[in-house]
N, C-alpha and C positions, 0 to 999 in steps of 0.2 A: 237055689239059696235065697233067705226070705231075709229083707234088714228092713228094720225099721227106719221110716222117713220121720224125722225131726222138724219140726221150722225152725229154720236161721233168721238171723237177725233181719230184718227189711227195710229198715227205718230207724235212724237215731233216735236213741231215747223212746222207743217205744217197743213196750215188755209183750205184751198184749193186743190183738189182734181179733175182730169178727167176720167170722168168714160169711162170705156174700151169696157165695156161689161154689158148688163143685161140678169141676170141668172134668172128671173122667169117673168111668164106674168101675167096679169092682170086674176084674176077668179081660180088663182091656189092655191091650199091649199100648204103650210108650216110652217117647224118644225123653235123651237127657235134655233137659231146659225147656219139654213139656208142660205149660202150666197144668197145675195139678188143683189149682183153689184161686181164687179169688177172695180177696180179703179188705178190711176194710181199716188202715193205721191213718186213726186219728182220723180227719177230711178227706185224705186221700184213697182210693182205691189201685191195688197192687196187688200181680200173679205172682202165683206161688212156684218157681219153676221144678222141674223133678230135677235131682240131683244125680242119678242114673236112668238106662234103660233098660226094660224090665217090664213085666206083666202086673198088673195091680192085680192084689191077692183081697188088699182089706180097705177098706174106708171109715177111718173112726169117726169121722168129725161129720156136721149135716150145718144146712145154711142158719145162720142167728147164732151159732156157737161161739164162744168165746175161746180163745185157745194163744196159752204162752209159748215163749221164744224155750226153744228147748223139748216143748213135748211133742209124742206121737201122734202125727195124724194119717199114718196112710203106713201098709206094708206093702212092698214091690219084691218081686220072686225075678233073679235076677241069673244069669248062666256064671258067675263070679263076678263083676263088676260092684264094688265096691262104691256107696253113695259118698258123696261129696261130706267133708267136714264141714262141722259147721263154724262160722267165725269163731275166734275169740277174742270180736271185739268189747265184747261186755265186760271181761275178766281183766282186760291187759293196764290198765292203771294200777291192779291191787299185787299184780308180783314184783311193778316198779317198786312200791313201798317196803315188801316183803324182802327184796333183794338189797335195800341198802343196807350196810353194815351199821349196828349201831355206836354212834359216834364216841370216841375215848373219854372216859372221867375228864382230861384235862381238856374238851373240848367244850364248847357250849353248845345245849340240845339246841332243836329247832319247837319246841313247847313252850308256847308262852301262856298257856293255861295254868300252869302249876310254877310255883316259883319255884327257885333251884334253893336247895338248904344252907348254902353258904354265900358270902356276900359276892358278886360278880368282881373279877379281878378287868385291868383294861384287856386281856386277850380275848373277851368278851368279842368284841367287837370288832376285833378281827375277823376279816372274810376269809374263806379257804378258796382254793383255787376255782373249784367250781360256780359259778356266781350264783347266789341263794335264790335268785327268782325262779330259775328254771325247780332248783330242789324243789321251791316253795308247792310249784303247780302237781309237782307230781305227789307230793303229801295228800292231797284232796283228789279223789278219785272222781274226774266229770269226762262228758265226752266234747267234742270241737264246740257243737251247736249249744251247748250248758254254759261252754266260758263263753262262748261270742255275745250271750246272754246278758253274763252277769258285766260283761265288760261294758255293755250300754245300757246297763241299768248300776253303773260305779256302787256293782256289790264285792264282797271280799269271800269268795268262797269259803274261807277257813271261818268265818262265822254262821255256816248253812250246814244244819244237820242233813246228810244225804240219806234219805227215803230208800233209793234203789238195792239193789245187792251189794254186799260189803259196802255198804256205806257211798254208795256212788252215791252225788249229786247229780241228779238230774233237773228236768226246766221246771215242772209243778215243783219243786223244793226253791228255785230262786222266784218265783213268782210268790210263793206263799210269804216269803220273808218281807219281799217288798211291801203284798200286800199289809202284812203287820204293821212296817216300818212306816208306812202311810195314813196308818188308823192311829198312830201315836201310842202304839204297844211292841215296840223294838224289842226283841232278845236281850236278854241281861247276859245274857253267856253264850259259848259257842253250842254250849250241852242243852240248852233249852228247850229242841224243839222246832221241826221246819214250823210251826203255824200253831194257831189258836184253833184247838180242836170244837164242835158245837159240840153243845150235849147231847146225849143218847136219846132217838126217838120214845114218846111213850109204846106202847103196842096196844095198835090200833082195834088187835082184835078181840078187846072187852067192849066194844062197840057194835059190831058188826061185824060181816064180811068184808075182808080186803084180797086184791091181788098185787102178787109183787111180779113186776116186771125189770130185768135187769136193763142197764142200761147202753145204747149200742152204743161207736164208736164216735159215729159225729155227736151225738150229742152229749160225752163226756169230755169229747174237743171242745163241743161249743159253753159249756157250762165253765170249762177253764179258762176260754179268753174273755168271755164275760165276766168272771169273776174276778179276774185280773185288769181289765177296762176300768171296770166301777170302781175298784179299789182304787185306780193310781190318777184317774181321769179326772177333777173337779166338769161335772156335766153341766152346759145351761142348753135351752134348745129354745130357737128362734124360730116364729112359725111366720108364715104371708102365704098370700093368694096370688095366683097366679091366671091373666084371663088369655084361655087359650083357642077362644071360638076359632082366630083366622088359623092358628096351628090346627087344628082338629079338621076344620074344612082345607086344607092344604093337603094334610096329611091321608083324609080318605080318598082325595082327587089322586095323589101319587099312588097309592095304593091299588086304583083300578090297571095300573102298569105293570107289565112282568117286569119280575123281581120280587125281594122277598119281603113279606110282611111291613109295613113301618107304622113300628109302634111308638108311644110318646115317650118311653124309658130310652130312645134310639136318639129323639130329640134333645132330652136332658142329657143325655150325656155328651154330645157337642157341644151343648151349653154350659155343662159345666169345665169342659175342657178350657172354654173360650174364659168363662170365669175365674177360673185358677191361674189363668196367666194374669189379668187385669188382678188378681189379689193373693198373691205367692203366699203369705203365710196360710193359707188355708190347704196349702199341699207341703208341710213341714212336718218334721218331727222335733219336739222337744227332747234334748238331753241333757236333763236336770244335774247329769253326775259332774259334768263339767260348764255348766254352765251356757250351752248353746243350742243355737236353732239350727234346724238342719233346713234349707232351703232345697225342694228337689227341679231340677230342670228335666225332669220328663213326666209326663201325665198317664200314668197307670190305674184307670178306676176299676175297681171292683163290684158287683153289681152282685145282690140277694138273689138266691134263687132255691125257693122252695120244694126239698125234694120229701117223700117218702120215708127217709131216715132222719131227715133233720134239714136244719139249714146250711147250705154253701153258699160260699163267697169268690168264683172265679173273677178270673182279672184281667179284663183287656188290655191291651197293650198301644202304650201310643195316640191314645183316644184323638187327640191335635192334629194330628196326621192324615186322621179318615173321614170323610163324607158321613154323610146320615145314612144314606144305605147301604153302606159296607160296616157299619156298626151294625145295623138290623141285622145286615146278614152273619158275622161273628155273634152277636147275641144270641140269636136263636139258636146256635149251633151249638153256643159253652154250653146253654143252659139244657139243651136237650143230653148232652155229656152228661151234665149234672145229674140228672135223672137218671141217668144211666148208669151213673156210678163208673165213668168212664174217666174223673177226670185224671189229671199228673197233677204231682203233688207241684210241679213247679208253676201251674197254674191256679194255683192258692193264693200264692205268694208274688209280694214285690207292690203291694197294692198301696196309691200314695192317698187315696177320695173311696167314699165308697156310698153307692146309693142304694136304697133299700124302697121296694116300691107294694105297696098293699093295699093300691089303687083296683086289682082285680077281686078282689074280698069284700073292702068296704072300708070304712071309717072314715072322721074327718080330721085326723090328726092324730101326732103318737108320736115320742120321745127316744127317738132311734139310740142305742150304744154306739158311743165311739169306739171304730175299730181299730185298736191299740197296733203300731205305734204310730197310727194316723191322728191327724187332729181334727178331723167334720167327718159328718156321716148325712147326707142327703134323704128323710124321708118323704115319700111320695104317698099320698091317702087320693083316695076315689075321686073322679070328677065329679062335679053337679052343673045342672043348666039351675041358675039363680037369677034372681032381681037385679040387676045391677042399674047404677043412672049412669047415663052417658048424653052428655049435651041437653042438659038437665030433663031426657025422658029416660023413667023405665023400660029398659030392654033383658032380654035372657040372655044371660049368655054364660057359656063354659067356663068354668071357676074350679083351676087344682090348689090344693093345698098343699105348701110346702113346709114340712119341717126339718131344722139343721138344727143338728144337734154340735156340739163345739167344745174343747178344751179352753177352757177360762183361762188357763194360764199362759196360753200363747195368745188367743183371739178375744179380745174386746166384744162388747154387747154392740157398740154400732159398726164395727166391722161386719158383725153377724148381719147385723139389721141392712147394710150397703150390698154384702154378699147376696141374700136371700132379692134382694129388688132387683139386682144384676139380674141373677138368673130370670124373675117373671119380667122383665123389660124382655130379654131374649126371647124367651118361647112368647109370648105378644105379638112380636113383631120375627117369624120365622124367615123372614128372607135375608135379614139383617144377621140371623145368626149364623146361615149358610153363607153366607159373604165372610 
């Protein structure tokens, strides 16, 4: 008996998926919870497990595919074993709404879009037994990770038109609204519209040849939190030099030791660990909805790492806690994940700092994005051996460049300015930072 394999849901809020990899062929026997695909939601990479066991009959799908929650990608010839259902988490807010009764003439609706045709009497305002907040949330059809959203960004879902299936809001729908609300083009109405559409491109192809390439999954991830950074972030970035001779000669002395690599991304990050305590509001989150700073007491930096599909941002843990070579040695590890497309989605997340380093490329400076809902973002541009005076003679020596980038609204310009001298007093002087 042959049934068709479905993808179920994998990931909140995420309709759409590219698959990475297929892990079996066509004529091969496997087990139930088999990964059958590898896929790619959002940053994350995630197996696709089989739902029964069964001989693979067909394989629709190939790697670069894009492929929705719900459709076909694979047939399994099965001896009666029936495959797994697939959730119904997608649907289950729209039969809450479906299912209430609608409320009696002499009741008052819950629609404050349309006024009622007669003047409200006081039973208006009476409550009914059931308390309106909870009705309220299930009128708007979102999933956990959409309200936990909109509640730290003090949005009101019943003003966010929902993009997804039956009108579900999801996260790019409360993002888009914010970003309006921040450009000083708020929704006149609930009906207006998650977002300010651009205009339709020309077509390009009364000019020349063009190729269109679709777009994979990190890099529609990464286009949404940038788009959403810029929007909500007033950006300034602080730049300084940083002289790291004694670091670099330190660093390649430790280096001839077993153990693993130590790189200066290994150093900054101690250093910024050491930093962020001496100056707390650079590891906060702003939440403008209520009026507060979030102070965090633990140090989670997240650190750029250039892959093949796009950029990721893992996140070490604990950065305060660890020596410089046991950072090297977790850094090389996430980041070779990274590449690999290996990483967990919970290692995306939690990140309070994040440094971005494009010291192996080149440049001498760049205006990194703050990674929302952090407030600095550390970038790092190539060393040089430069002119520098010291003890009023020219001498060469190792010169990084640092730029931080910052939310104006929480950090001040000579905080930035005290922040960014922290950190090169530290790497300057490396023994002082390992202390």
């Amino acid at each position: 008996m042959a049934s068709e394999i479905k993808l179920q849901a994998l990931k909140e809020n995420v309709d759409t998926v590219e698959v990475n990899a297929v892990k079996v062929s066509p004529g091969e026997v496997v087990a139930k919870d088999q990964p059958l695909l590898e896929v790619q939601a959002d940053k994350a990479a995630l197996e696709v497990p089989s739902p029964m066991a069964g001989r693979v009959a067909k394989i629709l799908v190939k790697p670069g595919d894009q492929i929705s929650i719900g459709q076909v990608y694979c047939v399994i010839e099965s001896n009666g074993e029936q495959p797994a259902a697939a959730p119904a988490a997608k649907s289950e807010p729209v039969p809450a709404v479906k299912k209430e009764p609608a409320p009696p003439a002499s009741q008052p609706t819950r629609s404050v879009a349309v006024p009622p045709l007669h003047k409200p009497q006081q039973p208006v305002i009476e409550r009914p037994s059931p308390a309106p907040p909870p009705a309220q949330e299930k009128i708007v059809p979102a999933g956990p990770a959409t309200r936990r959203l909109a509640r730290e960004l003090g949005v009101d879902l019943r003003q966010v038109r929902g993009s997804g299936r039956h009108g579900r809001v999801v996260e790019e729908d409360i993002k888009e609204y914010v970003r309006q609300l921040a450009s000083g083009a708020a929704m006149a109405a609930p009906v207006a519209g998650p977002g300010i559409q651009p205009p339709p491109l020309p077509n390009f192809e009364e000019w020349g040849p063009v190729e269109v390439q679709p777009l994979g999954a990190v890099r529609r991830a990464t286009a949404r939190q940038m788009s959403l950074a810029w929007g909500l972030i007033p950006h300034v970035t602080q730049h300084d030099l940083a002289d790291i001779t004694d670091l670099e000669a330190f660093r390649k002395q430790q280096s001839e030791s077993k153990g693993p690599k130590l790189t200066v991304t290994a150093f900054v990050l101690r250093a910024c660990a050491v930093a962020l305590r001496e100056f707390p509001t650079f590891n906060a989150s702003i939440d403008m909805a209520n009026g507060k700073l979030i102070l965090k007491h633990y140090y989670h930096i997240g650190v750029a790492v250039d892959t093949e599909g796009g950029l990721l941002v893992p996140v070490l843990r604990d950065v305060d806690k660890k020596h410089v070579r046991e950072l090297a040695e977790e850094l090389n590890a996430v980041a070779q994940r990274a590449r690999e497309r290996k990483l967990d989605a919970a290692e995306l997340k939690g990140g309070t700092f994040t440094i971005t380093n494009l010291g192996g490329i080149g440049g001498t400076a760049f205006t990194p994005i703050v990674n929302w809902p952090e407030v600095a973002i550390l970038g790092l541009s190539r060393s040089r051996l430069e002119p520098v005076v010291r003890g009023g003679q020219i001498v060469p020596r190792w010169m990084l460049p640092l730029s931080l980038s910052y939310d104006h609204r929480v950090i001040d310009g000579a905080a930035a300015a005290r922040f960014t001298r922290r950190l090169a007093e530290l790497l300057e002087n490396p023994l002082m930072m390992l202390l």
